[in-house]
PDB file with SEQRES, HELIX, SHEET and CRYST1 records, atoms N, CA, C and O in Angstrom:
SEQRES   1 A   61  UNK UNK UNK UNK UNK UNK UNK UNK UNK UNK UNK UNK UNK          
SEQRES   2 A   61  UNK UNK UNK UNK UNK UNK UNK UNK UNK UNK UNK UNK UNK          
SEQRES   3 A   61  UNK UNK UNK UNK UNK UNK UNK UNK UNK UNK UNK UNK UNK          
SEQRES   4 A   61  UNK UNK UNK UNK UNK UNK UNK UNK UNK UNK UNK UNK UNK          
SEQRES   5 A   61  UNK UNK UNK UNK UNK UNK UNK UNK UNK                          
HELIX    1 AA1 UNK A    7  UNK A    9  5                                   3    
HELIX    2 AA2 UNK A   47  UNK A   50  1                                   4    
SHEET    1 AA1 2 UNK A   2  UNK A   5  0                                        
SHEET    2 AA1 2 UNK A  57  UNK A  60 -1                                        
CRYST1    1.000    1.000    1.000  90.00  90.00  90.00 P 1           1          
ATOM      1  N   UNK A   1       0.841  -1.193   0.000  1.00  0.00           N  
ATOM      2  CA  UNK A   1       0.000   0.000   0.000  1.00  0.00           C  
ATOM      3  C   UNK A   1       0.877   1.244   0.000  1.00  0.00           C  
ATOM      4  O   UNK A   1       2.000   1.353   0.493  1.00  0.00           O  
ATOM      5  N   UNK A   2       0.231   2.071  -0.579  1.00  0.00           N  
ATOM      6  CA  UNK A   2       0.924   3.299  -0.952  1.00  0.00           C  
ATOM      7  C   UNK A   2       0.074   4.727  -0.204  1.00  0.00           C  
ATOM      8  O   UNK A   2      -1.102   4.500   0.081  1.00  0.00           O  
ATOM      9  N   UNK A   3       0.638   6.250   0.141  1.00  0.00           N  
ATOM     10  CA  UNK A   3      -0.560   7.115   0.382  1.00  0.00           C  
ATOM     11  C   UNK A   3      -0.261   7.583  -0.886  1.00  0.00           C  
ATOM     12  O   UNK A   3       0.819   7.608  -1.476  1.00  0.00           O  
ATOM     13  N   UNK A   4      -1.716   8.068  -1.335  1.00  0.00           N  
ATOM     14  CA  UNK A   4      -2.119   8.962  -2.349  1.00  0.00           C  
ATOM     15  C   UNK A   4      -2.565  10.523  -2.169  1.00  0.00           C  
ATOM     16  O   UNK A   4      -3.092  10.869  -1.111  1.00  0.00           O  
ATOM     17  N   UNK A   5      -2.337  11.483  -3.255  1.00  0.00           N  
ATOM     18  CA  UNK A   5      -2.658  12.695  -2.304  1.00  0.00           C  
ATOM     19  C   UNK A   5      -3.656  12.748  -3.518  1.00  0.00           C  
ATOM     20  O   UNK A   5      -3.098  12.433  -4.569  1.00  0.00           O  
ATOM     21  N   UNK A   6      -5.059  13.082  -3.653  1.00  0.00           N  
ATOM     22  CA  UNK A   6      -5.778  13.590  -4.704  1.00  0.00           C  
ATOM     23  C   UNK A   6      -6.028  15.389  -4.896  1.00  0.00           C  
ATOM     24  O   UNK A   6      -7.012  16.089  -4.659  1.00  0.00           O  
ATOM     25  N   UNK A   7      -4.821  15.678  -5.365  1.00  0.00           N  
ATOM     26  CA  UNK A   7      -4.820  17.215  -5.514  1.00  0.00           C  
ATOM     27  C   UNK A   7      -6.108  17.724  -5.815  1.00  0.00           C  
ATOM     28  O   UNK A   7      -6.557  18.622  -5.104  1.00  0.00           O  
ATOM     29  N   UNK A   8      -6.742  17.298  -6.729  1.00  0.00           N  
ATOM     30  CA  UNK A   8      -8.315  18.034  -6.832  1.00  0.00           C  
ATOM     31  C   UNK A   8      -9.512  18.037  -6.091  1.00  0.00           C  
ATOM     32  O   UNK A   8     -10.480  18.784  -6.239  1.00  0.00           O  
ATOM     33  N   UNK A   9      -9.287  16.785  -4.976  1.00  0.00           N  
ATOM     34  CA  UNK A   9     -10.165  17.006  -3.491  1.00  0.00           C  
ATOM     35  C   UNK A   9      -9.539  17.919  -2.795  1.00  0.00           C  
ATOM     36  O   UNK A   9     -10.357  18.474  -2.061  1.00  0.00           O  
ATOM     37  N   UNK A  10      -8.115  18.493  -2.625  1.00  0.00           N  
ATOM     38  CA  UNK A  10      -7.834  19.154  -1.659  1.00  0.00           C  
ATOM     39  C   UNK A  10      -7.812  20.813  -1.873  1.00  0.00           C  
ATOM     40  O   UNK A  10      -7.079  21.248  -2.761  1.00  0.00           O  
ATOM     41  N   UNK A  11      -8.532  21.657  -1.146  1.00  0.00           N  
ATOM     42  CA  UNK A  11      -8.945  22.593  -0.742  1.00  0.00           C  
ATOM     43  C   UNK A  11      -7.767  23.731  -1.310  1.00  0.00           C  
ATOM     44  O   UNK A  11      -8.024  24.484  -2.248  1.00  0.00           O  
ATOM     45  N   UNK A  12      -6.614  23.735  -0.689  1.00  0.00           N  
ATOM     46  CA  UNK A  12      -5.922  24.253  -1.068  1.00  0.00           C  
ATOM     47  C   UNK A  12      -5.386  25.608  -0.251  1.00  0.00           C  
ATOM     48  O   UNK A  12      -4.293  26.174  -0.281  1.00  0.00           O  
ATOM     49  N   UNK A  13      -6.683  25.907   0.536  1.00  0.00           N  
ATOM     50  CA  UNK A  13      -7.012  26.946   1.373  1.00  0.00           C  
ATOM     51  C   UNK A  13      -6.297  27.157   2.856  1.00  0.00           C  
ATOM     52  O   UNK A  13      -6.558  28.124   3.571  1.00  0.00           O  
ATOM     53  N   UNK A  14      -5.317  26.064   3.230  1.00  0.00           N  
ATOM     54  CA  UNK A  14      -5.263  26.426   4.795  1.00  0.00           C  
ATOM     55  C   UNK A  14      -4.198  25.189   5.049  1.00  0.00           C  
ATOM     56  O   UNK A  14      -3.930  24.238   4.315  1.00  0.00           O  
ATOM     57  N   UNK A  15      -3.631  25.585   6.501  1.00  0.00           N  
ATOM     58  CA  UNK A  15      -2.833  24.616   6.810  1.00  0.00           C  
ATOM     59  C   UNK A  15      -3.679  23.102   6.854  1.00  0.00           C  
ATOM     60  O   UNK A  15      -4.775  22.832   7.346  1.00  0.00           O  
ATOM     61  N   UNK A  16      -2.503  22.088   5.992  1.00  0.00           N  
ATOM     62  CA  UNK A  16      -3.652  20.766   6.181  1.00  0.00           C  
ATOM     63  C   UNK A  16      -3.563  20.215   7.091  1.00  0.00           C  
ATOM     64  O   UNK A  16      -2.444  20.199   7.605  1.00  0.00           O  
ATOM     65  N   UNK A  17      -4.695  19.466   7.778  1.00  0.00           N  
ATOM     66  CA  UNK A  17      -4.982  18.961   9.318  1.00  0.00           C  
ATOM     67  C   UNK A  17      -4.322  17.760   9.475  1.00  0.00           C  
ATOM     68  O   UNK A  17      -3.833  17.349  10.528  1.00  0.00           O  
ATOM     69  N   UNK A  18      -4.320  17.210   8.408  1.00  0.00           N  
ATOM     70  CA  UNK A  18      -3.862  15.395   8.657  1.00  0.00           C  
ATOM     71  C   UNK A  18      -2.397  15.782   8.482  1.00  0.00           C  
ATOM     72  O   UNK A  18      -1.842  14.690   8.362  1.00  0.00           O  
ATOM     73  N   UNK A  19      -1.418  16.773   8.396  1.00  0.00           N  
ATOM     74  CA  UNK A  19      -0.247  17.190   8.748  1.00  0.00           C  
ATOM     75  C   UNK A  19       0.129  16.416  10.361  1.00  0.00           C  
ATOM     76  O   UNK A  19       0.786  15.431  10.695  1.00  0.00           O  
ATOM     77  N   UNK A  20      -0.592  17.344  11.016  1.00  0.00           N  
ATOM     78  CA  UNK A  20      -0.697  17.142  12.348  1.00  0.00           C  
ATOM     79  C   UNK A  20      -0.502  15.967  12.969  1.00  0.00           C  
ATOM     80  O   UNK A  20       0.370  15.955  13.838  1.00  0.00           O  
ATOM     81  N   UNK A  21      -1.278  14.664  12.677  1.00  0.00           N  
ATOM     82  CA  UNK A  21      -1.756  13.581  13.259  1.00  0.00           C  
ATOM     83  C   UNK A  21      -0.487  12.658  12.827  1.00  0.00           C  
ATOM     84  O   UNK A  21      -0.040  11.887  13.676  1.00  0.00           O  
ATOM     85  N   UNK A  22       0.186  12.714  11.371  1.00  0.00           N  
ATOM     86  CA  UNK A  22       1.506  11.750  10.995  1.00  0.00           C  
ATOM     87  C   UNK A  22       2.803  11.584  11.900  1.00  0.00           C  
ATOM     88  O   UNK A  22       3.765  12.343  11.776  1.00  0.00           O  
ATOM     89  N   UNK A  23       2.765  10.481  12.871  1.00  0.00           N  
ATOM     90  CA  UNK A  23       3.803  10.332  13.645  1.00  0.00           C  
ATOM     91  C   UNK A  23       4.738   9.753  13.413  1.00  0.00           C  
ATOM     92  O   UNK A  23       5.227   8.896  14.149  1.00  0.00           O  
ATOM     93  N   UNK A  24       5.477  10.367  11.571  1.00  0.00           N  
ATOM     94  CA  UNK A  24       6.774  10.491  11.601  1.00  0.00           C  
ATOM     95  C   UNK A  24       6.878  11.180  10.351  1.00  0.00           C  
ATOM     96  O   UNK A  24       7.434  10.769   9.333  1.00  0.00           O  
ATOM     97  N   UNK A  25       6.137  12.547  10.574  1.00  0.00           N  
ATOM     98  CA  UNK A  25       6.174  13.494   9.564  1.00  0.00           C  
ATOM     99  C   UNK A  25       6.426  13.033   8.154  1.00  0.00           C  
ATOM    100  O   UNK A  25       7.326  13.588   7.523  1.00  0.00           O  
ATOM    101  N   UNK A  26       5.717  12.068   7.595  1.00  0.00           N  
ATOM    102  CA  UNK A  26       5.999  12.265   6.247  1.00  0.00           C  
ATOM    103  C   UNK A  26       5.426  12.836   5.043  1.00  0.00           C  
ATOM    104  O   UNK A  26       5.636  12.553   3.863  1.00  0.00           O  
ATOM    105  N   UNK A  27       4.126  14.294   5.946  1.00  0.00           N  
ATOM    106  CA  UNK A  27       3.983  15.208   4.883  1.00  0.00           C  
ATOM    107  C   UNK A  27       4.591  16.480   5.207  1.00  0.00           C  
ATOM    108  O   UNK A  27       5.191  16.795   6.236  1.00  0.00           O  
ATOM    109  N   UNK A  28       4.328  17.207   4.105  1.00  0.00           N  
ATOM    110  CA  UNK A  28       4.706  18.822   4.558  1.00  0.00           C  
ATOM    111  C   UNK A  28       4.013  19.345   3.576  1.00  0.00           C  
ATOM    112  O   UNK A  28       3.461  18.741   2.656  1.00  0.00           O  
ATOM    113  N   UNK A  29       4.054  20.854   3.844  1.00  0.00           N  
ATOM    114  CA  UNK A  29       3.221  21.410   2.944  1.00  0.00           C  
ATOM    115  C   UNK A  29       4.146  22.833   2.540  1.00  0.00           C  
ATOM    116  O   UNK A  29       4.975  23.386   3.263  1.00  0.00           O  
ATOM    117  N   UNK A  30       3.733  23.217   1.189  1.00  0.00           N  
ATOM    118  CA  UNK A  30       4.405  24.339   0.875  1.00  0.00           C  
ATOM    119  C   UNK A  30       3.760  25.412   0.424  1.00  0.00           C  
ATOM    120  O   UNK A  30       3.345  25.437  -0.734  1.00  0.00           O  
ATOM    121  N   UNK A  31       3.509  26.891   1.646  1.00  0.00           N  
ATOM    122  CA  UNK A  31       2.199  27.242   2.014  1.00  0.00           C  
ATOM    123  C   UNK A  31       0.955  26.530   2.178  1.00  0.00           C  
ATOM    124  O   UNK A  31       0.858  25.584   2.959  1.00  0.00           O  
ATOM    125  N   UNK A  32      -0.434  27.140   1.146  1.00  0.00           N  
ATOM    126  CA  UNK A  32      -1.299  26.252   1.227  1.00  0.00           C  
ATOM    127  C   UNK A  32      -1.421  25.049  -0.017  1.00  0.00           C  
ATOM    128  O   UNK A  32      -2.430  24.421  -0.337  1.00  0.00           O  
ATOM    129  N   UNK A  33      -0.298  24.976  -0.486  1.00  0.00           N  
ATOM    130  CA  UNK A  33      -0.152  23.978  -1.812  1.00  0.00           C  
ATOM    131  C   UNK A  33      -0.935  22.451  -0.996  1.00  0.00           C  
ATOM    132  O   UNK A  33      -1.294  22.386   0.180  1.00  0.00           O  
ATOM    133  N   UNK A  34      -1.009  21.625  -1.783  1.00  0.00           N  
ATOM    134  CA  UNK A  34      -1.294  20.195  -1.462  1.00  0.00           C  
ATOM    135  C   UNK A  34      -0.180  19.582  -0.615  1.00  0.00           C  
ATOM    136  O   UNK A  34       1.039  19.736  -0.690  1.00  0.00           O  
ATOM    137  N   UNK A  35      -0.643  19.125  -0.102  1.00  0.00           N  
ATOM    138  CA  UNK A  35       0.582  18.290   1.135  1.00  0.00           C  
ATOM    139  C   UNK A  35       1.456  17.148   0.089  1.00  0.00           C  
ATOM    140  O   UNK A  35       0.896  16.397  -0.711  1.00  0.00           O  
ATOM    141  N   UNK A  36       2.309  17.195   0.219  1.00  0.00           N  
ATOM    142  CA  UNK A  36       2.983  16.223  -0.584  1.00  0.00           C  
ATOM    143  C   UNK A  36       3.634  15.148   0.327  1.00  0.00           C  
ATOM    144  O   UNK A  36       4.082  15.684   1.341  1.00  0.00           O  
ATOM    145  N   UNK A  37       3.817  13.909   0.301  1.00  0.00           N  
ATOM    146  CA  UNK A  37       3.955  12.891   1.354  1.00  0.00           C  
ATOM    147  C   UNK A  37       5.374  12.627   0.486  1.00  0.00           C  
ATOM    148  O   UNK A  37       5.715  12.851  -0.676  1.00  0.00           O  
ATOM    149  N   UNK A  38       6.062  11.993   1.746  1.00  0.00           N  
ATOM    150  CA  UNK A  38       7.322  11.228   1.710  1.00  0.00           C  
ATOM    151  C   UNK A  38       7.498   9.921   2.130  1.00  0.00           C  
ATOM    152  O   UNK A  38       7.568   9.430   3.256  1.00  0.00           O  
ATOM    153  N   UNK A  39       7.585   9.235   0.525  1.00  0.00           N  
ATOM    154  CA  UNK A  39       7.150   7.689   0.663  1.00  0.00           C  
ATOM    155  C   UNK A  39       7.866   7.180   1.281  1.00  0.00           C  
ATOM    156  O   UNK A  39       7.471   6.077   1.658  1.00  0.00           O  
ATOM    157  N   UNK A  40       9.291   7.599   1.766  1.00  0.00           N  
ATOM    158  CA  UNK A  40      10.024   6.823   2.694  1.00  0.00           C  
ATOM    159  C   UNK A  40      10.461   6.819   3.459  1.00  0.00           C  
ATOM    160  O   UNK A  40      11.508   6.310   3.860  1.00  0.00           O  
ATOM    161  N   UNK A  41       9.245   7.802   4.118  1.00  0.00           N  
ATOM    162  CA  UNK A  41       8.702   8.136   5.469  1.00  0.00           C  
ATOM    163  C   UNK A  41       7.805   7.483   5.886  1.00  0.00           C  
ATOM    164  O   UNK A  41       7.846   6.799   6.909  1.00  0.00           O  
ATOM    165  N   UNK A  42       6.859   7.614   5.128  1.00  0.00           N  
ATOM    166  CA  UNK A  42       5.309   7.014   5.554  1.00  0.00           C  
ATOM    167  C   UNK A  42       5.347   5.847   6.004  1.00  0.00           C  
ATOM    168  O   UNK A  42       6.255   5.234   5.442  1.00  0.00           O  
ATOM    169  N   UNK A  43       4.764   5.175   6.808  1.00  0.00           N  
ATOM    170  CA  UNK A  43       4.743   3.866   7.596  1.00  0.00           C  
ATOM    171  C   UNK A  43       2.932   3.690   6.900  1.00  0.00           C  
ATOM    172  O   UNK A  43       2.432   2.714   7.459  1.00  0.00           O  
ATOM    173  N   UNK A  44       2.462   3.992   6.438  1.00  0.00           N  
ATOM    174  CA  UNK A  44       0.922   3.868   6.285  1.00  0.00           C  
ATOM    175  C   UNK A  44       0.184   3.418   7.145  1.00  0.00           C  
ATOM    176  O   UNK A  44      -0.498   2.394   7.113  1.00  0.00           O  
ATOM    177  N   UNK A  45       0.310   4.226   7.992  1.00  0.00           N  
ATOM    178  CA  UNK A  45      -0.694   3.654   9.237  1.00  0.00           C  
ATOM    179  C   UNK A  45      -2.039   4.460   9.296  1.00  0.00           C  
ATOM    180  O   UNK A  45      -2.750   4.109  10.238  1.00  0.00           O  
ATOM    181  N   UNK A  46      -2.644   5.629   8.374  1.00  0.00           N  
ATOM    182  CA  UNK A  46      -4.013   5.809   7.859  1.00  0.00           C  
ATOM    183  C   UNK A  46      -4.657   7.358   8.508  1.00  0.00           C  
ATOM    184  O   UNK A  46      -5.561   8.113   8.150  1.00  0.00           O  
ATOM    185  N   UNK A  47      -3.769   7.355   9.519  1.00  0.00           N  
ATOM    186  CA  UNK A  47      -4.365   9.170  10.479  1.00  0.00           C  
ATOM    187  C   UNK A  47      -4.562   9.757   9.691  1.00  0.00           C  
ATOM    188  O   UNK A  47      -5.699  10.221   9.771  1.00  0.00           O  
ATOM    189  N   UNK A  48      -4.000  10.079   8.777  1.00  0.00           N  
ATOM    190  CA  UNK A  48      -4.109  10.945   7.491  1.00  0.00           C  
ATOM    191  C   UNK A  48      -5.113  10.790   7.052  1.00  0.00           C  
ATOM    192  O   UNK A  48      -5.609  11.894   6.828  1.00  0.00           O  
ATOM    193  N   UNK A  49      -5.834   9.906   6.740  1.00  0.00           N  
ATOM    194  CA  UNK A  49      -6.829   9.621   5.548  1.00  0.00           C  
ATOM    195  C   UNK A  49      -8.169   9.510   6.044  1.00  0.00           C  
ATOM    196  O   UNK A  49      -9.231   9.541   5.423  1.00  0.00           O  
ATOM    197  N   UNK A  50      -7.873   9.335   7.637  1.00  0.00           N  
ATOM    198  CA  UNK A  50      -9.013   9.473   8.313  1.00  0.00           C  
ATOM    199  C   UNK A  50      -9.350  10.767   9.096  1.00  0.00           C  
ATOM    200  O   UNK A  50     -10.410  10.938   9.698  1.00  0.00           O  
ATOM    201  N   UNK A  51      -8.439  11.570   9.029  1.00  0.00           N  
ATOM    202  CA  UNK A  51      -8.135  13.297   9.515  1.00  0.00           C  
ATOM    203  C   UNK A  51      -8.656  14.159   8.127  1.00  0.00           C  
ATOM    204  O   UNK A  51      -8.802  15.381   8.158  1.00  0.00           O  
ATOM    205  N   UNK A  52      -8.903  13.367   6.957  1.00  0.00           N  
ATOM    206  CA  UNK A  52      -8.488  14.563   5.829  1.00  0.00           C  
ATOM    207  C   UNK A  52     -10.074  14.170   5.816  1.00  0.00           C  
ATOM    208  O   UNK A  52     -10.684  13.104   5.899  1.00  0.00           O  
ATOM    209  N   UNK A  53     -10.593  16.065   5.617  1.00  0.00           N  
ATOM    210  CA  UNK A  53     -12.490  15.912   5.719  1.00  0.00           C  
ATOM    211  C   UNK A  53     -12.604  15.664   4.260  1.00  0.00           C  
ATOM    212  O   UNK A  53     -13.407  14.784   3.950  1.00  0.00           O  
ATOM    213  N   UNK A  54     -11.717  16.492   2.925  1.00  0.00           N  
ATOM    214  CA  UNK A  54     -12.113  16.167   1.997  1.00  0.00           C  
ATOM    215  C   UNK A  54     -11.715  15.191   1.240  1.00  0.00           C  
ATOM    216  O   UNK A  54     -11.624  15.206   0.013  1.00  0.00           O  
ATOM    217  N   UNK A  55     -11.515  14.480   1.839  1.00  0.00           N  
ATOM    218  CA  UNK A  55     -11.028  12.813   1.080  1.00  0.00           C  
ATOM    219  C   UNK A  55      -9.931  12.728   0.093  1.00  0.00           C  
ATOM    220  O   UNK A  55      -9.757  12.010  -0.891  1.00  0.00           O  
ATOM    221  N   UNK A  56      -9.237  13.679   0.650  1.00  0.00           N  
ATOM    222  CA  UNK A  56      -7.738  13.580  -0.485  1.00  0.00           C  
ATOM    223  C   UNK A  56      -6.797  13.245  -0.561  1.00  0.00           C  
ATOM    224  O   UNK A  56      -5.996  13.460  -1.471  1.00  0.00           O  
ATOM    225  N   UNK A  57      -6.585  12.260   0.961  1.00  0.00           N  
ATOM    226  CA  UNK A  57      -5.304  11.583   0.868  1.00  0.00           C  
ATOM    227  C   UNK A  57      -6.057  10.161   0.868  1.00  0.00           C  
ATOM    228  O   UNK A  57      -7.168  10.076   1.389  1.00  0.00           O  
ATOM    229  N   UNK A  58      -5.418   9.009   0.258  1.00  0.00           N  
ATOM    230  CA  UNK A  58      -6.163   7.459   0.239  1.00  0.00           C  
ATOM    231  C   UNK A  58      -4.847   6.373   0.444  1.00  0.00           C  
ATOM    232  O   UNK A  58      -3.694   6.805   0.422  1.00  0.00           O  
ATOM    233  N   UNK A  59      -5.041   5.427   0.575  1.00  0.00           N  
ATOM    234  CA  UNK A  59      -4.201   4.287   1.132  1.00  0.00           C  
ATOM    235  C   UNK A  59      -4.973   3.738  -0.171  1.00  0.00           C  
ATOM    236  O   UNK A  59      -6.172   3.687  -0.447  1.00  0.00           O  
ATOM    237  N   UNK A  60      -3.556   3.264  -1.015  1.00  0.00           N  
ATOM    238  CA  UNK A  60      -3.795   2.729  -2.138  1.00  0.00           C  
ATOM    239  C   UNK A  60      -2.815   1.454  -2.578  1.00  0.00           C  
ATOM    240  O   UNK A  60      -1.591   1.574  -2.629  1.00  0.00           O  
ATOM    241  N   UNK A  61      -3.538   0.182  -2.898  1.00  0.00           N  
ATOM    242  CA  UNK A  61      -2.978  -1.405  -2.980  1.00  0.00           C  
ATOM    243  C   UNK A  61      -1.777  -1.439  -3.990  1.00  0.00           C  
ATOM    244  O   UNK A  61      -1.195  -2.498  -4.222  1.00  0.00           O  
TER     245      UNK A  61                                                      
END                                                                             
């Protein structure tokens, strides 16, 4: 499994929330751009995807 970011669900507007919840930072954001994840960071453990209201990050097979 992979995270996915779906740039066209995401808002674009504000610091992103599921930033917050990743306990081992593997997004960041540049201003309010789309969060971009760091695949070899990510442990995929899902905070993200269940933090993000507009459904734009996904855990993908």
């Amino acid at each position: 499994m992979k995270l996915v970011i779906i740039n066209e669900r995401c808002p674009k507007n504000h610091q992103c929330p599921a930033m917050r919840v990743c306990p081992v930072n593997a997004l960041s954001q540049n201003g309010f751009d789309a969060p971009v994840v760091d695949l070899e960071k990510c442990i995929r453990c899902g905070k993200c995807v269940q933090l993000c209201p507009k459904k734009a990050l996904i855990l993908e097979s």
